[in-house]
C-alpha positions as CSV (number, residue, x, y, z in Angstrom):
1,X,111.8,92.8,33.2
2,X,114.2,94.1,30.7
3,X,113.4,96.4,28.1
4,X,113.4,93.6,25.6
5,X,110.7,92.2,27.8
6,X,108.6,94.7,27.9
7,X,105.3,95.2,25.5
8,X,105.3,98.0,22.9
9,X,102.5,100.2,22.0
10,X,101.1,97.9,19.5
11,X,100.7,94.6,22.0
12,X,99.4,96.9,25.0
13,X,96.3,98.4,22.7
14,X,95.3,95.3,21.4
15,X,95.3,94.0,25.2
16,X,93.1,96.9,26.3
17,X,91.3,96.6,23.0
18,X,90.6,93.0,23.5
19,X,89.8,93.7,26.9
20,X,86.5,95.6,26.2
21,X,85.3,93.9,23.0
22,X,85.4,90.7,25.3
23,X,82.8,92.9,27.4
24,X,80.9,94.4,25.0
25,X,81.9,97.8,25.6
26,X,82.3,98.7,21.8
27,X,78.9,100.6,21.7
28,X,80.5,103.5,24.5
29,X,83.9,103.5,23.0
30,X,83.3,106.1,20.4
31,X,85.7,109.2,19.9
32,X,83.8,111.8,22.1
33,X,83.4,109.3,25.2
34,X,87.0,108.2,24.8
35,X,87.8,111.6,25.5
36,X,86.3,112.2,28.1
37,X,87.5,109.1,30.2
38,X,90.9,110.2,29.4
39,X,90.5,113.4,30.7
40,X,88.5,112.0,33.6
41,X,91.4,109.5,34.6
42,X,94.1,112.1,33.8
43,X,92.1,114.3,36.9
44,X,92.4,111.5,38.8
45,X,96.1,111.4,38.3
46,X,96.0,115.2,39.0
47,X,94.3,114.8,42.0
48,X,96.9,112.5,43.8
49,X,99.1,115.5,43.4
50,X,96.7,118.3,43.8
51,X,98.1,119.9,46.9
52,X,101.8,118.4,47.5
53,X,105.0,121.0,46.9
54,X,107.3,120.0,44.3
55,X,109.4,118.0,47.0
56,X,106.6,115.8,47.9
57,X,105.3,115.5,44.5
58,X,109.0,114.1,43.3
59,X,109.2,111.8,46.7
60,X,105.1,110.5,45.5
61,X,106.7,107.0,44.6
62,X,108.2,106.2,48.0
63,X,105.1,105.5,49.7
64,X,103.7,102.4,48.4
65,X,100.0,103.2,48.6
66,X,100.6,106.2,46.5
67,X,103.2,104.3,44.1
68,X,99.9,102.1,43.7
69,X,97.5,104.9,43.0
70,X,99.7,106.5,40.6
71,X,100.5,103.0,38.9
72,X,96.6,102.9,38.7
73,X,95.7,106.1,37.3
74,X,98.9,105.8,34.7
75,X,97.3,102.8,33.4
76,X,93.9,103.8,32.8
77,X,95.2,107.7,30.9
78,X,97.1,104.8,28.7
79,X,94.4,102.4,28.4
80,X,92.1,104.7,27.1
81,X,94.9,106.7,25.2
82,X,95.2,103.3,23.4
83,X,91.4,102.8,22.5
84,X,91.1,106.5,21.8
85,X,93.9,105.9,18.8
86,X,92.4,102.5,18.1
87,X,89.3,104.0,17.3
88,X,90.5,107.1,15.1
89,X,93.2,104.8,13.5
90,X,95.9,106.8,15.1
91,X,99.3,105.5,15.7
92,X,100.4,106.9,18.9
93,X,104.2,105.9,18.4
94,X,104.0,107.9,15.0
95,X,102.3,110.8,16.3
96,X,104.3,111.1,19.1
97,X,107.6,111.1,16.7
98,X,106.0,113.2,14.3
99,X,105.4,115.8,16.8
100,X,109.1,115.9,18.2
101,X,110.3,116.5,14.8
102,X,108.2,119.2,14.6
103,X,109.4,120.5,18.0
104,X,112.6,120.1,17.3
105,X,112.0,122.2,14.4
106,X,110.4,124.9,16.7
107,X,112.5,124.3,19.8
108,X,116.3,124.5,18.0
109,X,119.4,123.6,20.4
110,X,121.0,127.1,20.8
């Protein structure tokens, strides 16, 4: 897949949008439960790495089974990353440029 190919932002959260309105999940996916799933499946990632050293942690992808997990857990912080912004009307490309500017602003190059 190039990167031409690939989705953007906008075409992935009205996938995972879609996704649960087909379901009827609209009534749970309010702000403060949004929250919390993302920080539930952000642990989850955590937890795959809980107790590796840095070498193992950077070698996680090698083994298949944990490339999977990972791939997993990834998708599901995104997913309802996504729905979270969906729901506050937050653009998560212009937030995320928004706060490098202001990084860079804090941060200079020496």
């Amino acid at each position: 897949m190039t990167r031409d190919e690939r989705p953007d932002l906008a075409d992935l959260q009205r996938t995972v949008v879609g996704f649960a309105a087909a379901r009827g999940w609209g009534t749970y996916h309010n702000p403060k439960n949004l929250a919390s799933a993302l920080s539930v499946e952000a642990a989850e990632l955590m937890e795959i790495f809980q107790w590796l050293t840095p070498e193992e942690s950077a070698a996680v992808m090698e083994d298949e089974s944990t490339a999977h997990r990972v791939r997993d857990e990834v998708a599901d912080v995104l997913a309802y990353l996504l729905q979270f912004c969906e729901v506050l009307g937050v653009d998560p490309g212009q937030a995320l440029r928004e706060k490098v500017e202001r990084n860079e602003s804090r941060f200079p190059l020496d």
